[in-house]
N, C-alpha and C positions, 0 to 999 in steps of 0.2 A: 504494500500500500504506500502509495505517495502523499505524506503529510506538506503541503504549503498554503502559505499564506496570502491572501488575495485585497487586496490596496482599494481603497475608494479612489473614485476620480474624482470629487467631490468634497470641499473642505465641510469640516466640522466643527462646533464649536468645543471649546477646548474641554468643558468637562463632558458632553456627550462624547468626546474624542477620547476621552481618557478611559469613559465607563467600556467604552468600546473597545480601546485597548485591552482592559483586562478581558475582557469579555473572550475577544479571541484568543489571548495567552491563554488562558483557561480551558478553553476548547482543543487548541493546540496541543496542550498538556495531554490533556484527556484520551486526542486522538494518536500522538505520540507513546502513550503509556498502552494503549490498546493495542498498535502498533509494534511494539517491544515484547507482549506478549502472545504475539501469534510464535505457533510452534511448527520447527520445520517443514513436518508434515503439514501442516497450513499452507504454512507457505507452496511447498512445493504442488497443493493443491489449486492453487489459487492461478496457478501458473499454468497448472494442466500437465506438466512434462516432468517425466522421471527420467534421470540421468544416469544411464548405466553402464558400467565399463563390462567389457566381454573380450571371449576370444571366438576367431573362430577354431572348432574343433568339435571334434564327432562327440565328445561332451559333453558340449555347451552351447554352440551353435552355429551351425552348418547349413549352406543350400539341399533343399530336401525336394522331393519331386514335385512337390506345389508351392514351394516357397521355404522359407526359413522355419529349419526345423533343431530341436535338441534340447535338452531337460532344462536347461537353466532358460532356453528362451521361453518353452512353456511355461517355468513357474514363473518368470516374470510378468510375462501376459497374462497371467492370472490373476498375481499379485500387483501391477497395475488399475487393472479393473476394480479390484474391491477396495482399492483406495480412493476410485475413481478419477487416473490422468491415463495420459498415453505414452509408453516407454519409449523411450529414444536411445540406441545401442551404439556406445561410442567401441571402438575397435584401438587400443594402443599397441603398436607394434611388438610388444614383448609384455613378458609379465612385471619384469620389474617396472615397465611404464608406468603397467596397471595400474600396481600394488602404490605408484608414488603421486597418481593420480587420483588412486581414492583416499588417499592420504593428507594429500592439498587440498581435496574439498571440489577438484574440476569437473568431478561427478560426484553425485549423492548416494551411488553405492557401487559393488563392484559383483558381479556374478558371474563368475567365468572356472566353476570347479575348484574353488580355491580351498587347500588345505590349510587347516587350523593350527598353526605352528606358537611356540613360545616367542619366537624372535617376529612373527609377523603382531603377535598380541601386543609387542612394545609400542606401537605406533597405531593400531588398527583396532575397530571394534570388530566382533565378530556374532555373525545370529544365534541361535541355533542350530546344531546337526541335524541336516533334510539327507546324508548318504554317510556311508561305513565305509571305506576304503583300508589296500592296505599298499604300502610301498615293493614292487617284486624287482629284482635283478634281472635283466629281460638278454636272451642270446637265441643264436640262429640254431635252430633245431639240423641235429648233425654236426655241430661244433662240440668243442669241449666243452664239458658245462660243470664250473666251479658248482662245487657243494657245499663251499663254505666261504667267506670272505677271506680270507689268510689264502684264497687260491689265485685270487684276484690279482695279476702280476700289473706293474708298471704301466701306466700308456694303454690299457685293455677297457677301463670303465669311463663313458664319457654321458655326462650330465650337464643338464640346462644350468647357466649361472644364474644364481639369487632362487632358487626355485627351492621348493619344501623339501628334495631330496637333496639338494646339498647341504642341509641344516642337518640334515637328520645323519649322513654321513661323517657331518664333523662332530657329530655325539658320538655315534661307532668308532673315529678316528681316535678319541679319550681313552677305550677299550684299547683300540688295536691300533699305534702308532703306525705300523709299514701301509696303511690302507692309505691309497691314494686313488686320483681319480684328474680327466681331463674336465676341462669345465670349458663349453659351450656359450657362445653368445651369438646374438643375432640369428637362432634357429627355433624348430620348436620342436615338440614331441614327436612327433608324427614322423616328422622329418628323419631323426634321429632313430625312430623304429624303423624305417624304411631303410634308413642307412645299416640296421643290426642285419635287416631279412635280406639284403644285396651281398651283405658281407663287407662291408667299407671297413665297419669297426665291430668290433668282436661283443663289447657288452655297452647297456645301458641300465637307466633305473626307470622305471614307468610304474603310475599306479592301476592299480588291479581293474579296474574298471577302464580304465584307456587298454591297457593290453586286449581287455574281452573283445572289444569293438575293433582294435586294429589286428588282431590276426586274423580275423577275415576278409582283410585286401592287404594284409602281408603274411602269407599263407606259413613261411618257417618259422614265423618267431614261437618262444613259449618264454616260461619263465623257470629260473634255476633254484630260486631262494627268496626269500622274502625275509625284509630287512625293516628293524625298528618292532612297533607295536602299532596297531590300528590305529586309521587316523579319522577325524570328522573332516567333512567337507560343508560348508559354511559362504553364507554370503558378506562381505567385508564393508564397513563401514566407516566413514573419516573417528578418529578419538574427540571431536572438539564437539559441540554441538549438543541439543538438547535431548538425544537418544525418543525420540517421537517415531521418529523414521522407521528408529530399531525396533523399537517398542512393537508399532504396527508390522513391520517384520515376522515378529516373533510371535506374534496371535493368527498373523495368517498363518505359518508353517505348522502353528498348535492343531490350526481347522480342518485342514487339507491333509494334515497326518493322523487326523480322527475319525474324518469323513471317506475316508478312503481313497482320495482322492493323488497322494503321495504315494501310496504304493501300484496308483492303476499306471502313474506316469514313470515311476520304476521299472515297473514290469514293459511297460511298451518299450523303453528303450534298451533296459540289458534284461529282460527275461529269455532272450530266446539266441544270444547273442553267444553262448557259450557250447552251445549244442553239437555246432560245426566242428571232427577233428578235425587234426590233421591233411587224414587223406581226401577228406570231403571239400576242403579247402584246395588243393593242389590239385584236385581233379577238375573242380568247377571252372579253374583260371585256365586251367588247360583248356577245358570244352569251348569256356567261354572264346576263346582265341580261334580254335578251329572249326568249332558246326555252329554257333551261333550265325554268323555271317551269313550263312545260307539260308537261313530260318529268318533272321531280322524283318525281313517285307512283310514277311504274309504276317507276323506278329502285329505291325503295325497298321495295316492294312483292318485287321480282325480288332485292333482295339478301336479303330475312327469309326468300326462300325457297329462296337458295342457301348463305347464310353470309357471301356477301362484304362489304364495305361499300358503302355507295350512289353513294360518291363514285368510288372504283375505278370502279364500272360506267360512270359518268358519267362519265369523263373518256376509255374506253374507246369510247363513245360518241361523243363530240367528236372523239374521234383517228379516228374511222370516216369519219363523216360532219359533221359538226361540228353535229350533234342535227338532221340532216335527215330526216324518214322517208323522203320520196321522194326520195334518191340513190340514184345507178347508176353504176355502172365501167363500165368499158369490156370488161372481161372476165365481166358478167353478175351480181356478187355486187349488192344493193342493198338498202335500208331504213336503218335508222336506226342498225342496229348490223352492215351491211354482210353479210348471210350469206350464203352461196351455196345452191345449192338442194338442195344433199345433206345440209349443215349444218342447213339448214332443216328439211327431213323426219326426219331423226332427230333433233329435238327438237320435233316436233308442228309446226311454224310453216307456218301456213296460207296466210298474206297476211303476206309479207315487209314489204310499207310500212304497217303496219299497226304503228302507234310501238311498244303495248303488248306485242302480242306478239314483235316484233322484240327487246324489252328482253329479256324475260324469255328469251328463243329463245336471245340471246347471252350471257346470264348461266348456260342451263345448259350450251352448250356448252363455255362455260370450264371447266366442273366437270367437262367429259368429259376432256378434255383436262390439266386440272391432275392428273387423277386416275392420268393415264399416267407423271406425273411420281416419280420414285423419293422413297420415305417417310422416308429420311434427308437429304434436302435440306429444309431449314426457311427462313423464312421471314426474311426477305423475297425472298430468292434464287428462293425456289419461285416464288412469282407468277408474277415478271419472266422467269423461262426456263417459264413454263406462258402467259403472253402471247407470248414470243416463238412457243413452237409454234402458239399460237392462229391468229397470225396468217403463220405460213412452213408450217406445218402440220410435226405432232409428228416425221416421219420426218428432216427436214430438219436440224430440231433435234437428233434425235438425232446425225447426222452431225457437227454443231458440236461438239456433246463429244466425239465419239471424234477428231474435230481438235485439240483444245483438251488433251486429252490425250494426244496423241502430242507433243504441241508442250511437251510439260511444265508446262501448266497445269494448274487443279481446275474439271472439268470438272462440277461442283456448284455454284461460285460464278459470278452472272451477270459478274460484271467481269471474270474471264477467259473465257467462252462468246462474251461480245460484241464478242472483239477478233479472234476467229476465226469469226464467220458469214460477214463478207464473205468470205473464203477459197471459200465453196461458189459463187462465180460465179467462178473459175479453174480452167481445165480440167483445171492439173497438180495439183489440188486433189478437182474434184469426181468425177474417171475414178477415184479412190481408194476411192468410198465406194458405200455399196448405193442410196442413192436420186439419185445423180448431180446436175447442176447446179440452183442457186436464186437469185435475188435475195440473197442475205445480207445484205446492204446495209441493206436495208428492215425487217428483223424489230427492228435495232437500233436506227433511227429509231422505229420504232414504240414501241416499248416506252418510250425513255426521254422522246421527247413524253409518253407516258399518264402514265410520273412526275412530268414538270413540271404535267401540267394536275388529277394527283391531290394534289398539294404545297396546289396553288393554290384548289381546293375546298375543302380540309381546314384551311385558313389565313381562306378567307372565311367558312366554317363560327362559326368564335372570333375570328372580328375583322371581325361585320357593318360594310360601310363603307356610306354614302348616294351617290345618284348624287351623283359630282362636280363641281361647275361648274371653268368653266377661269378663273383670276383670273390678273390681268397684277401684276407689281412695281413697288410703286413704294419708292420710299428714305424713306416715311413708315411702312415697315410695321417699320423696320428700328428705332426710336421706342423701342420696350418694353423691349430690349436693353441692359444696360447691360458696363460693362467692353470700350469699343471700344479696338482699340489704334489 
């Protein structure tokens, strides 16, 4: 609020002049003193605009197939709205920017996966803990893999400078003097995993929840050892200031971690993120490279002519038959997108191994099927329980809700439907219900493979990579790095 003072043009005589005087000092006072006590959160209401530092990162917040997606962008857009302004995401080039950014006050709060450190508490306010994380030693699966730190030689461990894991390293380093480590700047995590899975550099330190996400487009990494004790992840706030901001912080994260709401945003982004080995991993990027290509049109062709997206289909695809036209089960369904031959016929499909029309055959069948789905479950929930009936067929499905709600779950949300499908291969389960025993098992596998391999299109989509060679380490690459300890 703008407190000033507004002049007559008009003389006065000198004690009306003076009564008036006071009159307005008094007012001024008043509106001055009102003015003094609005609280940040006021303020910052008053203004409409919340100011928030981020990164981008598959984390926090990343291009997603309709727009910006990633945990910390949801909870802000959430936590925006019930404060009532509209977030505005500033981007500093590194974290220590961040970190001195929401320190100075240049934004009013900082959300970007931030771990909760003693040395970040010197300077920074912190929320409370909305995720559990923990610190792993992360190396290229087929390399040597330390099992302990004391394996960890010279020039081999390379970490982001000012970040949570070099804090936490230099508490390890009190224990174990020889531990030493290359320390990083101007890069970021990702980078730096990519560098472990190419083989540049032999180890890094990543937390548990970035590794889940990143070996699924860096198919070798794993982790060898995990270091320190669990840590909170926390959104960051300036120390100066009338804690209003935090305050309100802290009551939404209480609401959304009571209402269920924290753990359904949990679960959408690393519930199904861990599922993927190994081999599942190194084959998909393989496939992806060599029969995708061939298939891409009619993919895209079949989604302009159902609504879905290309890569949904495609990944649906892959989880079929892994983009084979000519497979066949065992039990008769076959082609590229696996249909049976009832499936087949009521959607025109004339020649099942016939890629194109297979595509399209399975693209509109979903659309039959999605369409049995109730019109108040939205999306992305709808999908995932319109692929589960896809593939358990809709009756089965619907059984798993009327489980899933006897059991006192929301039998509209996939994260509780898919802890009760398996229940429909238990006899004191499926003699309860109209369409009696299923695989349950299988609907759940299915569906959250098509999420990892639709993640993982929609990621190679905005981050073409080239085929990779595989390069060996040596301690000359380690050269460019300065600040070794």
């Amino acid at each position: 609020m703008t407190c000033r003072q507004r002049t007559s043009e008009y003389p006065v005589p000198g004690s009306f002049r003076l009564l008036r005087f006071l009159f307005i000092s008094l007012l001024l006072t008043l509106l001055l003193a009102g003015c003094e006590q609005n609280s940040q959160l006021e303020r910052i209401q008053a203004t409409g605009k919340l100011l928030v530092a981020t990164r981008v990162a598959g984390t926090s917040f990343y291009p997603g197939a309709k727009g910006p997606e990633g945990l910390e962008y949801e909870l802000i857009q959430r936590f925006a709205q019930e404060i009532g302004v509209t977030p505005q995401f500033i981007f500093p080039k590194d974290v220590d920017t961040l970190l001195h950014a929401t320190k100075s006050g240049a934004v009013h709060m900082a959300a970007a996966s931030l771990t909760v450190t003693s040395q970040r508490q010197s300077f920074l306010r912190f929320s409370d803990s909305y995720q559990q994380i923990e610190e792993q030693v992360v190396y290229r699966r087929g390399n040597r893999k330390p099992r302990s730190l004391d394996e960890i030689e010279h020039g081999q461990l390379h970490v982001i400078g000012n970040s949570s894991h070099v804090e936490t390293l230099r508490h390890l380093k009190k224990i174990q003097p020889t531990l030493d480590w290359v320390t990083r700047y101007n890069t970021s995590q990702d980078a730096l995993f990519a560098q472990v899975n190419r083989g540049d550099i032999p180890l890094t330190v990543g937390d548990s929840h970035e590794l889940a996400r990143a070996q699924r487009m860096h198919p070798h990494l794993t982790h060898a050892l995990t270091i320190g004790q669990p840590q909170s992840l926390a959104w960051a706030f300036p120390a100066g200031g009338d804690g209003s901001l935090l305050e309100a912080a802290n009551a939404f994260l209480e609401k959304i971690r009571t209402n269920g709401t924290l753990e359904l945003l949990l679960e959408r982004y690393y519930g199904h993120t861990e599922r993927m080995n190994f081999v599942d991993r190194r084959d998909f990027h393989r496939h992806m490279r060599d029969r995708l290509p061939k298939y891409r049109q009619f993919f895209m062709e079949a989604a302009k002519s159902t609504g879905y997206d290309w890569r949904l289909l495609a990944a649906i695809g892959y989880q079929e038959s892994h983009w084979r036209p000519n497979a066949v089960s065992p039990t008769g369904v076959r082609g590229l997108m696996m249909l049976t031959q009832a499936a087949a016929k009521r959607v025109g499909v004339k020649k099942r191994t016939d890629a194109e029309q297979s595509i399209r055959g399975g693209a509109e069948y979903l659309k039959i099927v999605e369409a049995q789905i109730p019109e108040r479950i939205k999306a992305p929930d709808r999908i995932w329980l319109a692929l589960a009936g896809y593939n358990v067929g809709f009756g089965h499905l619907e059984d798993a809700r009327v489980l899933t709600e006897r059991h006192g779950g929301n039998p509209d949300l996939w994260m509780d439907v898919k802890k009760h499908l398996p229940l429909l291969g238990q006899k004191k389960y499926y003699t309860t219900l109209r369409n009696g025993y299923a695989r349950g098992g299988e609907p759940v596998n299915y569906v959250e493979n098509i999420r990892n391999y639709y993640d993982l299109l929609v990621w190679y989509e905005k981050n073409p990579v080239p085929c990779q060679r595989r390069y060996r380490y040596s301690t000359a690459s380690a050269s460019m790095d300065k600040n070794t300890w």
